[in-house]
C-alpha positions in Angstrom: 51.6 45.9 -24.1 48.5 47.2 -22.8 47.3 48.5 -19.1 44.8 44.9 -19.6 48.5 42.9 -20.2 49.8 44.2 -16.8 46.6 44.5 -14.9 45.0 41.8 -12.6 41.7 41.3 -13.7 40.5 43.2 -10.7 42.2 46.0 -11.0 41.6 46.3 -14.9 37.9 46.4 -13.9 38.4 48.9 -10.9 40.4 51.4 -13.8 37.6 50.9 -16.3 34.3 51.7 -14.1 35.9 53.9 -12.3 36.8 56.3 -15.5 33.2 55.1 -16.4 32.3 56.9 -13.2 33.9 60.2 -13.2 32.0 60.5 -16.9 28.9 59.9 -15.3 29.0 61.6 -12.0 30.8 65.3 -13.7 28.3 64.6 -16.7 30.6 67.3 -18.5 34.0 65.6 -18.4 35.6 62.4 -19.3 38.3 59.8 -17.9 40.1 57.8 -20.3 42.4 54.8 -19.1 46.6 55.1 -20.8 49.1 52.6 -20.9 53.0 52.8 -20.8 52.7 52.5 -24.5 49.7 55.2 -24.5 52.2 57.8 -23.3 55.0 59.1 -25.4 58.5 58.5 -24.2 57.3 56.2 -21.2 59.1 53.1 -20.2 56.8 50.2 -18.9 56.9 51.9 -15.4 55.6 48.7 -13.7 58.6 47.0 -14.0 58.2 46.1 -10.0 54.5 45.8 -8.3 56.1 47.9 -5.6 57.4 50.8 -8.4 56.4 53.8 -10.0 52.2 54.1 -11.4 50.2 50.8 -12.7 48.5 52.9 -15.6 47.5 56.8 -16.1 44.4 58.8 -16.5 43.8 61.3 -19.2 41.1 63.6 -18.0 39.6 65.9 -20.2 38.1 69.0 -18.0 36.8 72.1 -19.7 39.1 72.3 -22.9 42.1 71.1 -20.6 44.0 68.0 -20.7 45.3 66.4 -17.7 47.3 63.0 -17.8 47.7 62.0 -14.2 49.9 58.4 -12.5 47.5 55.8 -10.7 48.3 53.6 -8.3 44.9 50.6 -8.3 43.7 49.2 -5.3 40.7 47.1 -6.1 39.5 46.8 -1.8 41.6 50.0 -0.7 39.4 50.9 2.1 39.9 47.8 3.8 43.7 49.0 4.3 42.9 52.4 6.7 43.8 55.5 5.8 47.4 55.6 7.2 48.4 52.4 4.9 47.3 53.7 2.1 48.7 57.1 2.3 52.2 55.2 3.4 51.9 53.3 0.3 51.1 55.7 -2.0 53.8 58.1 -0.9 56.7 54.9 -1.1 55.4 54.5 -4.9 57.7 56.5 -6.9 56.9 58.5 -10.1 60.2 59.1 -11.8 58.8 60.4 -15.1 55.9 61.8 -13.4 55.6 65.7 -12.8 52.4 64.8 -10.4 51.1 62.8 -7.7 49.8 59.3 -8.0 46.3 59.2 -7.5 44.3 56.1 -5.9 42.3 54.2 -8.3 40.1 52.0 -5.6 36.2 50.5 -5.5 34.7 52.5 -3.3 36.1 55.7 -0.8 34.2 55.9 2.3 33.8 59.7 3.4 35.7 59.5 6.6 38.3 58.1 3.9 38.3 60.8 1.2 38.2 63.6 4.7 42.2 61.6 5.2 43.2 61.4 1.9 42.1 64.7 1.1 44.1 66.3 4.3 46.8 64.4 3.0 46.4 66.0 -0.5 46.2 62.6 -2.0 44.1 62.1 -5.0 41.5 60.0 -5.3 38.8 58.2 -8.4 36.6 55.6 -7.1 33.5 53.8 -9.1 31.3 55.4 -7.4 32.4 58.7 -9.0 34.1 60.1 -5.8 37.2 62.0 -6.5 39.9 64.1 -5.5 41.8 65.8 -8.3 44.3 68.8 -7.5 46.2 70.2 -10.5 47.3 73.8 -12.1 44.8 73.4 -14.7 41.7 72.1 -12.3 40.5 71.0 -9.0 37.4 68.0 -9.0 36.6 66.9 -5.0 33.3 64.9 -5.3 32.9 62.8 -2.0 29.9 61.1 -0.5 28.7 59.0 -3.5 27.5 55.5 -1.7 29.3 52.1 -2.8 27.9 51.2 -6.5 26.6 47.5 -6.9 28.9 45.8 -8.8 27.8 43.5 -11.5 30.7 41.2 -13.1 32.4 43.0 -16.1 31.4 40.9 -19.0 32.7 41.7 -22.4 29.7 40.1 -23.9 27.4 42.6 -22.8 29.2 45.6 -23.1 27.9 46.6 -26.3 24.6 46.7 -24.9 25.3 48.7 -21.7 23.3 52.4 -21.6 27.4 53.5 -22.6 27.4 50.9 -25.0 24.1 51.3 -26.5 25.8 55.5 -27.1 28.3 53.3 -29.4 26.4 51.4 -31.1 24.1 54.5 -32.0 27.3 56.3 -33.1 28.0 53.3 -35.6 24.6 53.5 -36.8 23.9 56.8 -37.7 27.8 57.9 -38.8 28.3 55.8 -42.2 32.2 54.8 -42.3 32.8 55.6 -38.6 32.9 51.7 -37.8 36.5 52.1 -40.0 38.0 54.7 -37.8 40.2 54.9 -35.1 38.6 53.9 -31.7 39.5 57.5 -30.5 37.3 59.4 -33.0 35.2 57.1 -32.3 34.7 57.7 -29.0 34.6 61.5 -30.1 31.4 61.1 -31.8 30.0 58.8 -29.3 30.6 60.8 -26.1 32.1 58.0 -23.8 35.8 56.7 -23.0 38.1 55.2 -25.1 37.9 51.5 -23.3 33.7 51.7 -23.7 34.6 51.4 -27.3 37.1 48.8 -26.4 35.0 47.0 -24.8 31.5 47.4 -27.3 33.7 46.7 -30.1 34.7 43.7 -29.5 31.2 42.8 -28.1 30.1 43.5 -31.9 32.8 41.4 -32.9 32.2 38.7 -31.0 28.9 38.4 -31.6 29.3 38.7 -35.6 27.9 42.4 -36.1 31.4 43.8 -37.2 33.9 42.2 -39.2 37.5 43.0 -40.4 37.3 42.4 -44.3 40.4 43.1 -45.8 41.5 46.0 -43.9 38.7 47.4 -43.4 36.0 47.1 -40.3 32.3 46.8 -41.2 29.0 46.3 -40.1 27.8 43.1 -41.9 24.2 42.4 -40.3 23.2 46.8 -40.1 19.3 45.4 -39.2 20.0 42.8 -36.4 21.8 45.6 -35.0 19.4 48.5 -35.4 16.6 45.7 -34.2 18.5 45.0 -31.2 19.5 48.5 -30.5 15.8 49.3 -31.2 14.3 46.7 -28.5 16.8 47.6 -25.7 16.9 51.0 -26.1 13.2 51.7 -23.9 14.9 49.7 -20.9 18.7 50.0 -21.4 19.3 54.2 -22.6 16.4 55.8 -22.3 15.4 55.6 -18.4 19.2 56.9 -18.1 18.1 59.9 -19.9 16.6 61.9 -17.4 13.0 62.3 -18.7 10.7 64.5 -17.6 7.1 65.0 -18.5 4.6 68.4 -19.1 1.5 69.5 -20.1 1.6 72.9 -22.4 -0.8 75.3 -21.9 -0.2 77.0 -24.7 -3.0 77.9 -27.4 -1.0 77.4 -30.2 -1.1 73.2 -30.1 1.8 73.2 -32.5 4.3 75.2 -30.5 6.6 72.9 -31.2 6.6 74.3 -34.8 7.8 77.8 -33.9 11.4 77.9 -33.7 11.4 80.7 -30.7 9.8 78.0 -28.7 12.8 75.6 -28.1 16.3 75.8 -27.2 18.3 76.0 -30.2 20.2 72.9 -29.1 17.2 70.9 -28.3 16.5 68.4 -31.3 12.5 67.1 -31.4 12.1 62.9 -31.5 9.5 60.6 -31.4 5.9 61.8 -33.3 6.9 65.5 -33.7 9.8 64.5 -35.6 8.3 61.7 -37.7 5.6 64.2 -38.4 8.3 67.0 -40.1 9.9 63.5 -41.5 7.0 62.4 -43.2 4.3 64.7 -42.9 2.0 62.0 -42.6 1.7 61.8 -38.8 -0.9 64.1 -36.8 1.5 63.8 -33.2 -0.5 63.4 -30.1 2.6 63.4 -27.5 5.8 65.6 -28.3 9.4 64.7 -27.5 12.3 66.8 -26.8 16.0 66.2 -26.5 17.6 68.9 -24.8 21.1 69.8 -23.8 21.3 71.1 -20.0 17.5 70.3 -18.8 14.8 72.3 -20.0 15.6 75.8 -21.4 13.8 78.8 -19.5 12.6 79.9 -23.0 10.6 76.9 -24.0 9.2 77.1 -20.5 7.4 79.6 -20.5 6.6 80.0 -24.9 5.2 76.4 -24.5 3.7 77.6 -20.7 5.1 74.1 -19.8 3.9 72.8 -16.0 5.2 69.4 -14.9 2.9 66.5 -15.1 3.5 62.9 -14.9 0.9 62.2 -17.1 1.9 65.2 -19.3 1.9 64.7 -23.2 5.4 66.6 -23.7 8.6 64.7 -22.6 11.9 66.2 -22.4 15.3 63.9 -21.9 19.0 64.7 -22.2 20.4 64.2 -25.8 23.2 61.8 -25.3 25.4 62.2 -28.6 27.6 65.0 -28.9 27.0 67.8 -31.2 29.5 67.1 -33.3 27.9 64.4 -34.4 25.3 65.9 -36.1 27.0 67.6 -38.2 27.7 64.3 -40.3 24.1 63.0 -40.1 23.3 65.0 -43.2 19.9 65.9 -42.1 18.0 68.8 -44.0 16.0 69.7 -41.1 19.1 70.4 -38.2 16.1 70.5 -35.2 14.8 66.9 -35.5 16.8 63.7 -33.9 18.5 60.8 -35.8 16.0 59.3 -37.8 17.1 56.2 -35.8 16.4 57.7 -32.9 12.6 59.0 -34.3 12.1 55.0 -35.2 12.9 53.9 -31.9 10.1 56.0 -30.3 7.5 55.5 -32.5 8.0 52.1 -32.3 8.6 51.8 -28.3 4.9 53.4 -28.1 3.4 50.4 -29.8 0.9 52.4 -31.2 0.0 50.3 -35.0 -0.1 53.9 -36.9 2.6 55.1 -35.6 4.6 51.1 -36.5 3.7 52.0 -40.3 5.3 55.3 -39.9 8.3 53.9 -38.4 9.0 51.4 -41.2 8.3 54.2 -43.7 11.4 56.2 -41.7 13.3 53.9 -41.8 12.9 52.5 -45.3 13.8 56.4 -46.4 16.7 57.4 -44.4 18.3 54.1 -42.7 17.7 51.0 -45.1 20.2 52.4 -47.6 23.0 53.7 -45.3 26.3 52.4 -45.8 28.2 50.8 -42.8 
């Protein structure tokens, strides 16, 4: 039985964006729904709706590993304070070593000042949270009350989390097969993104089960798609930033002292060491952490909005390069390198894009 078995409908959605939330809002760790069945030893602890946690969190925070009991209140702020403090505190957590933590929509400020005296922890999908443990304390509180659009499995796939998926399918051959967890290793989200993109792909004929094996059995519908979203669904969720160099030296981008050693180059730059048969006229970075202090000042970077240098966060782990088999380590996905070129809509730069791809993706193996 999963947490989505148990769960109203409601509450199943207030769990998942909420998780969702922390990711986004702490940028460095992640939330991850369990069920009884996700936790070794456990009973079904919502035996009664008045008993013990309705799911648990595993948060992962700076190496450590914290699973904490929830207690979901989809309107909790609608209750007061004193209510919901009462009710948590009647809950009881019999095979829990910590305190149940309020899973709600949205906690008002004046309400996170309570539950915070109270020392009662808090998520919200907003990002707002209160987490107290040995191994780590998290208080984020004044995040405003998210618009809620309805949770639709159909879409979830192509969500900016979804899209991160669907990119880790694409450019890690044979990770379609394997377990939803390592999958949401090399993707960088929570387990129930995957949940949810996978059986988006699924529904919508992408990935079948053949045999006992999954597989992607349409690889470029789904790179197109991926491709044509990507501009309006990922990208502006990137963080981008533009510059003009100043430097003399018009291919700085060449000299490896120039750029953050985790910073990968994309779009034209990248085609260009790709195919060396594309002169670049903009340069794109994907950098880890913003914009190193190093490549600031060797590329004498100033901001400009019309700048021909654009910077924006990397959004796969590193780990996942590793299997991307690239000879050249400081250049993107080659996946990644098509999407900008063709996003520019520049004809030149179209005909390198379909030479990229008829290189390095055409061939790949789901």
């Amino acid at each position: 039985m999963t947490f989505s078995d148990r769960l109203a409908s409601s509450e199943q959605r207030a769990l998942t964006l909420a998780c969702e939330a922390f990711s986004d809002a702490t940028r460095l760790y992640q939330a991850t729904p369990l069920s009884a069945s996700g936790r070794k030893g456990q009973v079904d602890a919502r035996m009664s709706t008045n008993d013990g946690p309705d799911a648990w969190i595993r948060f992962d925070v700076a190496g450590k590993h914290l699973v904490i009991p929830v207690v979901i209140k989809a309107s909790a702020s609608s209750l007061g304070a004193g209510v919901i403090v009462n009710r948590m505190r009647s809950r009881s957590t019999p095979e829990d070593n910590r305190p149940l933590m309020l899973v709600t929509q949205h906690v008002t400020p004046r309400l996170a000042d309570e539950l915070i005296a109270k020392r009662i922890p808090f998520l919200d999908t907003a990002g707002n949270v209160f987490l107290q443990a040995p191994e780590a304390t998290i208080m984020i509180v004044g995040r405003g009350k998210p618009t809620l659009q309805r949770l639709d499995r159909t879409s979830r796939s192509t969500t900016p989390k979804g899209m991160r998926v669907t990119f880790a399918l694409l450019t890690l051959p044979g990770l379609v097969d394997e377990p939803y967890r390592t999958i949401a290793d090399f993707s960088g989200v929570a387990l129930n993104t995957v949940n949810l993109a996978m059986d988006d792909l699924m529904d919508r004929g992408l990935v079948v089960v053949k045999g006992k094996n999954r597989v992607i059995v349409d690889r470029r519908r789904l790179v197109d798609d991926w491709v044509s979203l990507y501009p309006t669904r990922l990208r502006p969720k990137l963080g981008p930033q533009r510059f003009t160099s100043w430097a003399k030296d018009k291919s700085w981008w060449l000299n490896p002292e120039a750029l953050d050693p985790q910073a990968r180059l994309g779009g034209e730059v990248a085609a260009d060491i790709l195919t060396r048969n594309l002169k670049p006229a903009t340069v794109t970075v994907y950098a880890r952490g913003g914009l190193a202090p190093t490549m600031m000042s060797k590329a004498m970077l100033r901001p400009d909005e019309r700048g021909d240098v654009e910077v924006l966060d990397a959004f796969w782990p590193v780990a996942a390069e590793d299997r991307w088999g690239l000879s050249d380590r400081g250049v993107v996905h080659p996946l990644l390198v098509y999407a900008d070129l063709i996003m520019s809509g520049d004809d030149r730069n179209r005909e390198v894009a379909q030479a990229i791809y008829a290189s390095y993706m055409a061939k790949k193996n789901a």
